[in-house]
VEXKE-377628 format. One record per residue (C-alpha): residue in one letter; x, y, z. Coordinates in steps of 0.5 Angstrom, whole numbers, padded with zeros to 4 digits, always signed. Last residue first. Layout:
BEGIN
aXYZ
...
//
This chain:
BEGIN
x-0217-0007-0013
x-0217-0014-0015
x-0215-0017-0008
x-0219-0012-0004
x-0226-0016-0009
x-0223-0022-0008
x-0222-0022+0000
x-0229-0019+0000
x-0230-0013+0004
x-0231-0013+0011
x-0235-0007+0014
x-0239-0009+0020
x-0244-0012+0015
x-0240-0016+0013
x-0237-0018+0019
x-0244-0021+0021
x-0245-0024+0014
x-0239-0027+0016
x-0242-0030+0022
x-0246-0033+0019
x-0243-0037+0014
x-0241-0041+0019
x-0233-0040+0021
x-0227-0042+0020
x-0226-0038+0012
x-0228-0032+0018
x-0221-0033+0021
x-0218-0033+0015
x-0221-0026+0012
x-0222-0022+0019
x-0214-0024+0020
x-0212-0020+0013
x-0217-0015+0014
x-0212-0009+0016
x-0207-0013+0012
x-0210-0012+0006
x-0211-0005+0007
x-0204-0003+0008
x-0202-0008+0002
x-0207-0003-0002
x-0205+0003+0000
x-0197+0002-0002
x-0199-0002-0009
x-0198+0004-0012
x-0190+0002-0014
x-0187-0003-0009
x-0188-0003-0003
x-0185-0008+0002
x-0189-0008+0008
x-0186-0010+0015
x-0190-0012+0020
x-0186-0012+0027
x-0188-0005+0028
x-0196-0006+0028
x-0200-0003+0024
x-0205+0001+0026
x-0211+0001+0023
x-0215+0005+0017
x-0218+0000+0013
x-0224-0001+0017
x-0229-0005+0020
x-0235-0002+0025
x-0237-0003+0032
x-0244+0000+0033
x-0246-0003+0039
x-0250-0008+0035
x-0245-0010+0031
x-0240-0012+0038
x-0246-0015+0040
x-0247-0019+0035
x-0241-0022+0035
x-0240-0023+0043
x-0247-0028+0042
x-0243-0031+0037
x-0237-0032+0041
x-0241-0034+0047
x-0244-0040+0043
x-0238-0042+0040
x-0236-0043+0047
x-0231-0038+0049
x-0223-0039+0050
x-0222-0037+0043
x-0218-0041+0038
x-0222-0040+0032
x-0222-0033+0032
x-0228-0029+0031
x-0229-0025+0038
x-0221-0023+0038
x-0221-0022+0032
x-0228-0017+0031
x-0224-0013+0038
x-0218-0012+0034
x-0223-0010+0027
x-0226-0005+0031
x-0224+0002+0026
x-0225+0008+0031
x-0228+0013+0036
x-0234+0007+0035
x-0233+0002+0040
x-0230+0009+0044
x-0237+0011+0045
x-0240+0005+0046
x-0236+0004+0052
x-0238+0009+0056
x-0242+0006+0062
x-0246+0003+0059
x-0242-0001+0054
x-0238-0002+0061
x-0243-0006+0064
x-0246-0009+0058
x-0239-0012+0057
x-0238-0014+0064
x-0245-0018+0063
x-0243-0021+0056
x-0236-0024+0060
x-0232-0029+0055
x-0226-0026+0058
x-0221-0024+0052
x-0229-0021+0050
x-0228-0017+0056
x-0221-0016+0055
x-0222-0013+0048
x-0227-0008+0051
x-0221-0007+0056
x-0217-0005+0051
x-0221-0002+0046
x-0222+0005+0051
x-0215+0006+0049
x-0218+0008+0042
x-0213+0005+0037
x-0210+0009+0036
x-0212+0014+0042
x-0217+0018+0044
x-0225+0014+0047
x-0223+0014+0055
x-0225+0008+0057
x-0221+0006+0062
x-0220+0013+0064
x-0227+0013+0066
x-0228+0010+0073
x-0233+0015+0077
x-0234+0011+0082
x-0240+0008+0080
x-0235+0006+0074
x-0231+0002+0080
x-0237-0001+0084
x-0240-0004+0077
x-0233-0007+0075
x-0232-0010+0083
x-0238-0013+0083
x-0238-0015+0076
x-0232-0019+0077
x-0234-0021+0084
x-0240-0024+0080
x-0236-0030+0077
x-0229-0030+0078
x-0227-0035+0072
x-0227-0029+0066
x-0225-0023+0071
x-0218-0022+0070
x-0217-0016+0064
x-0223-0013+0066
x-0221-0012+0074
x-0215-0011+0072
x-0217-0005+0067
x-0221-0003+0071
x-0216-0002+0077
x-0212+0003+0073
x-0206+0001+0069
x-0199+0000+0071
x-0192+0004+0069
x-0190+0009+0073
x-0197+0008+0079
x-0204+0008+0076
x-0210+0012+0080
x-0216+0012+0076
x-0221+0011+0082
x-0217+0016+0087
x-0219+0013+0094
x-0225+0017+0097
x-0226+0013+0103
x-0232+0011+0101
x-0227+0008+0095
x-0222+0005+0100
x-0227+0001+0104
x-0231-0002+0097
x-0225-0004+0094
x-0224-0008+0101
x-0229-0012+0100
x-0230-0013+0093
x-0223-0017+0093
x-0221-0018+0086
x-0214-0019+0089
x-0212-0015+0083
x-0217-0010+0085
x-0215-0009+0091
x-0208-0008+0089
x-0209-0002+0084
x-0214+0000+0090
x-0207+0001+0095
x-0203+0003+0089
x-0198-0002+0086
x-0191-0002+0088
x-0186+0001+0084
x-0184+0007+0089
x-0188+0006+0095
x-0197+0008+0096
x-0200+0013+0098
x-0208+0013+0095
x-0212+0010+0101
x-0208+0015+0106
x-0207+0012+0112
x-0209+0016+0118
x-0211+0011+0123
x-0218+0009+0121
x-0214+0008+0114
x-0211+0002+0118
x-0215+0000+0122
x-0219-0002+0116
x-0213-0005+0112
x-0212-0010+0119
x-0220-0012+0120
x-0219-0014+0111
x-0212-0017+0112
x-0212-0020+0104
x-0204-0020+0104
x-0204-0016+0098
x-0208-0011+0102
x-0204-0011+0109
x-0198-0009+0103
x-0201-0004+0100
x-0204-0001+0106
x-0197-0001+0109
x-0192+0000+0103
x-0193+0008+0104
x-0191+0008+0112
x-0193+0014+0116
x-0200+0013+0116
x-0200+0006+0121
x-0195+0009+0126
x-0188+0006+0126
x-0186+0002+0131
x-0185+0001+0137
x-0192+0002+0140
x-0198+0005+0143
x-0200+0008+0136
x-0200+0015+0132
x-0207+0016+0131
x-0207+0022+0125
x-0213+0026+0123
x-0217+0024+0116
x-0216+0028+0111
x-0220+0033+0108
x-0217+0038+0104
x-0221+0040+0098
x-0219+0034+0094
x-0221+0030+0100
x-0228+0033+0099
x-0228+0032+0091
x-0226+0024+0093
x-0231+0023+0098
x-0237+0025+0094
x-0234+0020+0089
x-0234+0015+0094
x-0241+0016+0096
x-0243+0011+0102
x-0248+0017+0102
x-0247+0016+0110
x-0240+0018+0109
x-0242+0023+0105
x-0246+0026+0110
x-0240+0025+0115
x-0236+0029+0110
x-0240+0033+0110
x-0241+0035+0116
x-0233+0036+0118
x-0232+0040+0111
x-0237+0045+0114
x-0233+0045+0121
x-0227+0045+0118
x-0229+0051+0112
x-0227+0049+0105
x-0221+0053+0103
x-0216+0048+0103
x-0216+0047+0096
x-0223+0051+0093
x-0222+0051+0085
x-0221+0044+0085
x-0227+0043+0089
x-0232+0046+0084
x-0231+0041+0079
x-0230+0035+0083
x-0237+0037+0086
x-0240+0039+0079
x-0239+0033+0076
x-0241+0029+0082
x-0249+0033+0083
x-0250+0028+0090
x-0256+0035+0092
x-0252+0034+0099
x-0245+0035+0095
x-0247+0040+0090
x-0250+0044+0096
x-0244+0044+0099
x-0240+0047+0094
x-0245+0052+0092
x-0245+0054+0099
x-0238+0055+0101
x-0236+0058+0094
x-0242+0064+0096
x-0241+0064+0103
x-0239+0071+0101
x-0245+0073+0099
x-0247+0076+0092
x-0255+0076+0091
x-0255+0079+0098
x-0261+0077+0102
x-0267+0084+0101
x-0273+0079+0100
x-0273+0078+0093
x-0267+0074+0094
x-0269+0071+0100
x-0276+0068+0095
x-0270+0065+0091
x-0266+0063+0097
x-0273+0059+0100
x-0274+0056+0092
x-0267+0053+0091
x-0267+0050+0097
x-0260+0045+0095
x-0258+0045+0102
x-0252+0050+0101
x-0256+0055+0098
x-0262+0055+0103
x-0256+0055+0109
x-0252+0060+0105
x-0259+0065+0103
x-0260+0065+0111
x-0253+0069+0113
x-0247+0066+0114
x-0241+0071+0116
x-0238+0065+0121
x-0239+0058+0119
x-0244+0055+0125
x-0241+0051+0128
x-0234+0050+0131
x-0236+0055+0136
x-0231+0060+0138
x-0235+0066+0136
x-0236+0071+0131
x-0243+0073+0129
x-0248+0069+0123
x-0249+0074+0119
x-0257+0078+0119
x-0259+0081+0111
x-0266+0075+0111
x-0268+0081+0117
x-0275+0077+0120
x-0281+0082+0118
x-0286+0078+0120
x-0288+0076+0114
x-0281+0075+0112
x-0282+0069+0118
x-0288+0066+0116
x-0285+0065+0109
x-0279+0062+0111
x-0284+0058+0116
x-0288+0055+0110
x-0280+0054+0106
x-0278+0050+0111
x-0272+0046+0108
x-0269+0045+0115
x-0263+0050+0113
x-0268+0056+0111
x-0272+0054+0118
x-0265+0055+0121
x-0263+0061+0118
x-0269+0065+0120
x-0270+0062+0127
x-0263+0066+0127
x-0257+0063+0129
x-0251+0063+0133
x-0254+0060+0140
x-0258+0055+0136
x-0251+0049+0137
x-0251+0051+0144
x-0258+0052+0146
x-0261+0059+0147
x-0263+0061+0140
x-0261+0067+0136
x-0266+0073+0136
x-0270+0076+0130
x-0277+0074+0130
x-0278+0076+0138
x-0284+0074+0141
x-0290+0079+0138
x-0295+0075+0141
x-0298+0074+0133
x-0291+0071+0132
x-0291+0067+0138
x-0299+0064+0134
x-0295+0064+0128
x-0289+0060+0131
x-0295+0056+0134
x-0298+0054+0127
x-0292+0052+0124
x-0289+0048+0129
x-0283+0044+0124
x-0280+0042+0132
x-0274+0046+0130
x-0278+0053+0127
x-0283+0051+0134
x-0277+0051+0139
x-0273+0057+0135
x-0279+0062+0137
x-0280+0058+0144
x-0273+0059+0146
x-0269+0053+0148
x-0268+0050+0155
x-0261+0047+0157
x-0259+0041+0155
x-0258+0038+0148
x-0261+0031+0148
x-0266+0032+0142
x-0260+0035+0137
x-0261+0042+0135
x-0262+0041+0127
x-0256+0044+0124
x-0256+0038+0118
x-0249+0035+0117
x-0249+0031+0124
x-0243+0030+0128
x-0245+0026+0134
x-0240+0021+0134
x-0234+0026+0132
x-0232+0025+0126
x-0224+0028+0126
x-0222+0033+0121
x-0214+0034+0118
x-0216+0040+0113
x-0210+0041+0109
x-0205+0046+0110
x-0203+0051+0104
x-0196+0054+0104
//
C-alpha cells in the first residue's frame, strides 16, 4: 500500500544545496571557493594540486563533491575548471543517514534538477551517464524550479509517492516562495502532505474532521482556516453534500482564503456530487462584487482553472460561464476568461445563447454595456447558427418536410424578437454573426 509523503518545513529548509553561512565547523578550501563562487582561487588550489574530488566537511557538504555542488549553483565556469582538472562527473552521492543530499545522485542530477541544460550537456560529453537513476527525480524537479506547470502535473502523475522526502521538502519550500498553486498542486500529487499536529484538547484534531475547513470557511474564520491547513487539514476534504473548501470560498468571494487554499495546492477544478467549480461561482456571482471578482477569477485561471471553459458538449460547457459573465454585465471578467480559453469554446459551437443573453430587452445591463457586450461577442468570433440544442420542453409538430425548417426557425426565433426592440445596429451586428432575415427563413 503506497504512503504518502507526510513532510514537515523545517525553518531553515532551503531548496538550493548551498552551505547555510551559519553552519559550524570549518569547510574545505575546495568546496569553500566552489560555494563562495571564487573562480580564480578554486583555480589557484586546483593549481596546488587540492583535492578535486573529495566531499566537504560541513554537514550539509559532507555527501558532495565540489563537482556536484558547482553543477547544483549553476556555475558553468567552476564546472568547467573542474573537468579540466579531471574532477570524475561518474561520482554518486554515498549512502548516509542525512536527509540531503538523495542518495545515487551524480552532478548530472544536480544540473538536471535545477534546469542547467548547459553544465548537463557538457557532463555529458564528459563521461556522466546519459541514463541515470535520478533521471524521474531530476526532471520532476527541474519542471518545478523552471515553473513548466504542464509538465510538472504531468510527470507527477506518474511518480506518487516516489519523490524522494528530502527532495520533495525542498521543493515544496521552494514552491511555497513561488506562491505557485499549480507547483503545489503537482508536488501534492507526488504525495506531500503536510505532517499532522494533533491539538492539546478534547476534541477532535483539526485534520480529522472533513466539514471543519468548510465550516470555518463559510463562516469567513480567516486566522482559524490558516490554523487549520497549518495543522494538517487537507484543503480538498470535505463531507458529503457539502461544498468543498475552495468550492466554499468562492461562493463567499473571499479572495483572502482562495488564495491560502490555492498556495496550498487545493484542487483548482474540484466540484462535490452535484455542484460546479469555483469558477463558475465566482462568474456567475460577480456582477456587483467589484474587483474581488476579477481577483478571485484571475487567481483561479491562474491556478490553472479549465474545466469551466472546456469547449466539448452541446452547447460548449464553456457557454455557461460566458453567459454568466454577460448575466453579469462584467466586460473585464469577460476579457479575462476570452484569454484564457474562452474564445475557443466561443466558437466550438453556434453563440445564439449568449447573443440572447446580450440583446434581450430586459437585461440587467445598461444599453450601453449590452452593446459594448455585442460587440465583443462578434469580435470573439461567436457566430449564430441554426444547429442548436432544442430544449425538451418544446415540442415541434412536424408535419410532411417542414421538420428542419421549424428546427431552425426556433433556433433564431428569440434573435428575431429581440432584435425587432432594438436599434437598427445591433441587427446589423446579428447579421453579421449569422442571423438570417426572419422573411427569408420563413420563405424557405
Amino acid at each position: 500500500m503506497a504512503i504518502a509523503a507526510y513532510v514537515l518545513l523545517a525553518p531553515g529548509a532551503t531548496w538550493a544545496g548551498a552551505p547555510d553561512p551559519g553552519e559550524a565547523g570549518e569547510e574545505s578550501e575546495v568546496m569553500r571557493s566552489v560555494s563562495s563562487g571564487d573562480a580564480a582561487g578554486l583555480r589557484a588550489l586546483l593549481a596546488r594540486c587540492k583535492p578535486r574530488n573529495l566531499p566537504g566537511t560541513l554537514p550539509s557538504t559532507r555527501n558532495l563533491s565540489p563537482l556536484m555542488l558547482a553543477s547544483e549553483l549553476g556555475r558553468e565556469d567552476l564546472v568547467g575548471i573542474l573537468l579540466e582538472a579531471g574532477a570524475d562527473p561518474a561520482l554518486r552521492v554515498p549512502r548516509h543517514l542525512d536527509a540531503w543530499p538523495p542518495r545515487d545522485w551524480t552532478a548530472f542530477c544536480f544540473a538536471q534538477a535545477h534546469g542547467h541544460a548547459a553544465i548537463a550537456q557538457r557532463l555529458l560529453r564528459t563521461g556522466a551517464s546519459d541514463a541515470p537513476s535520478c533521471m524521474e527525480e531530476a526532471d520532476f524537479a527541474a519542471a518545478v524550479h523552471l515553473k513548466h506547470f504542464e509538465r510538472a502535473l504531468r510527470l507527477a502523475k506518474t511518480m506518487e509517492n516516489r519523490v524522494p522526502p528530502s527532495l520533495l521538502e525542498r521543493l515544496v519550500r521552494y514552491a511555497r516562495e513561488q506562491k505557485s498553486p499549480q507547483l503545489m498542486r503537482a508536488l501534492r500529487i507526488v504525495g506531500y502532505r503536510r505532517q499532522l499536529i494533533s491539538r492539546a484538547s478534547t476534541e477532535k484534531p483539526e485534520g480529522e474532521d472533513k466539514h471543519l475547513l468548510t465550516r470555518l470557511i463559510e463562516e469567513g474564520k480567516h486566522e482559524e482556516v490558516r490554523l487549520a491547513i497549518e495543522s494538517g487539514a487537507d484543503p480538498d476534504t470535505f463531507a458529503p453534500y457539502k461544498d468543498p473548501p475552495l468550492v466554499a470560498a468562492a461562493k463567499r468571494m473571499d479572495v483572502v482564503l482562495l488564495r491560502l487554499l490555492l498556495e496550498e495546492g487545493a484542487k483548482v477544478d474540484i466540484t462535490n456530487e452535484y455542484g460546479s467549480p469555483a469558477l463558475d461561482h465566482v462568474v456567475a456571482h460577480s456582477r456587483d462584487k467589484g474587483p474581488a471578482a476579477l481577483e478571485a477569477a484571475r487567481m483561479l485561471l491562474d491556478a490553472g482553472a479549465k474545466k469551466s471553459l472546456a469547449a466539448g458538449g452541446a452547447p460548449p460547457r464553456g457557454f455557461r460561464i460566458l453567459d454568466a459573465a454577460l448575466s453579469s454585465c462584467r466586460m473585464d471578467i469577460l476579457d479575462v476568461l476570452f484569454d484564457r480559453g474562452g474564445r475557443e469554446a466561443l466558437v466550438a459551437g453556434p453563440a445564439n445563447r449568449l447573443y440572447e443573453t446580450v440583446v434581450r430587452p430586459d437585461t440587467p445591463c445598461p444599453e450601453e454595456m449590452s452593446w459594448a457586450l455585442l460587440e465583443k461577442l462578434y469580435a470573439g468570433g461567436a457566430r449564430i447558427g441554426g444547429d442548436v440544442p432544442v430544449p425538451r420542453r418544446i415540442i415541434l409538430v412536424i408535419r410532411g418536410g417542414d421538420g428542419m425548417d421549424a428546427f431552425r426557425r426556433h433556433a433564431y426565433s428569440a434573435l428575431w424578437s429581440y432584435a425587432a426592440k432594438r436599434p437598427p445596429e445591433w441587427e446589423r451586428v446579428l447579421r453579421q454573426a449569422g442571423l438570417p432575415l426572419e422573411s427569408e427563413e420563413k420563405g424557405r
